[in-house]
N, C-alpha and C positions, 0 to 999 in steps of 0.2 A: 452230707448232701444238703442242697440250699435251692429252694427256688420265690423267684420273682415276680414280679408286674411290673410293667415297665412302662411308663408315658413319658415317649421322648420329643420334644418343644423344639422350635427353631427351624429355620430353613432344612426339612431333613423330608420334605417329598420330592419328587424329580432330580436326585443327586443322585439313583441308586443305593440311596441307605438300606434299603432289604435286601436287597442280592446281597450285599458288603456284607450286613450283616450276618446273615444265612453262610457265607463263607468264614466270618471268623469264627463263628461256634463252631459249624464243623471242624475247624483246625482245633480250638478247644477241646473237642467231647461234648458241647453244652447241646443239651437235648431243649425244644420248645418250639415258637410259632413269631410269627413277627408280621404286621399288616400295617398298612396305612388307614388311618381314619379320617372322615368328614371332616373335620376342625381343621386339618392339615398335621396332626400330628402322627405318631407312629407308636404303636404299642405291640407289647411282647411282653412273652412269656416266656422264661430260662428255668431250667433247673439242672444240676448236674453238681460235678465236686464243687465244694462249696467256692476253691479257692478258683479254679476255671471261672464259674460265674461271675465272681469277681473282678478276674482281668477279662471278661466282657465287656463286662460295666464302663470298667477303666476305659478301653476301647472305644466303646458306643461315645463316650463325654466328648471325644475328638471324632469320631466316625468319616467318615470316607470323603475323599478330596475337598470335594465341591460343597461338603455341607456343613452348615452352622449350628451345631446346638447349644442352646439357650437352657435350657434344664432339663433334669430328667427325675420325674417323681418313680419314687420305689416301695413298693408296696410288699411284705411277706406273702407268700400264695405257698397253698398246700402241694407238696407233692405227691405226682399221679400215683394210685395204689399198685397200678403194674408197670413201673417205666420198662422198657426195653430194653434188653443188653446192647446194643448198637444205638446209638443217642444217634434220632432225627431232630434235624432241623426244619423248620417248611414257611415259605409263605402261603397265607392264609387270603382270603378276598378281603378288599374294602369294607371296613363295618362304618 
């Protein structure tokens, strides 16, 4: 098991990178939260098999049609102490 932080940089608001996103973890299994932030960037939180998370990540570097990412910082984060047998995914509000 493996989870993340995630602040992802570049042209990735008004492309639909959270709904994209939100759909390729559930194809994955990857359980977590994914939001737009003030700055314009976009940050999430994955955790799931480690190697799922992975090809998220991989994923996210190219992410959905229209959008350009520029970098994406990775931070280690604790996994929750009761994940859920069924891995949610969810967008979260604007922070």
């Amino acid at each position: 098991m493996s989870a993340k932080r995630l602040i992802i940089s570049g042209r990735v608001q008004g492309v639909g990178f959270r709904d994209w996103m939100v759909a390729q973890a559930q194809v994955l299994g990857v359980a977590g939260w994914v939001r737009n932030r003030r700055d314009g960037s976009i940050e999430a939180l994955v955790h799931g098999d480690t190697a799922a998370v992975e090809e998220l990540l991989r994923s996210c570097r190219r992410g959905p049609r229209a959008a350009h990412v520029l970098s994406i910082e990775e931070t280690l984060a604790e996994l929750p102490e009761d994940p859920r047998p069924d891995p949610d995914f969810v967008r979260l509000p604007t922070v």
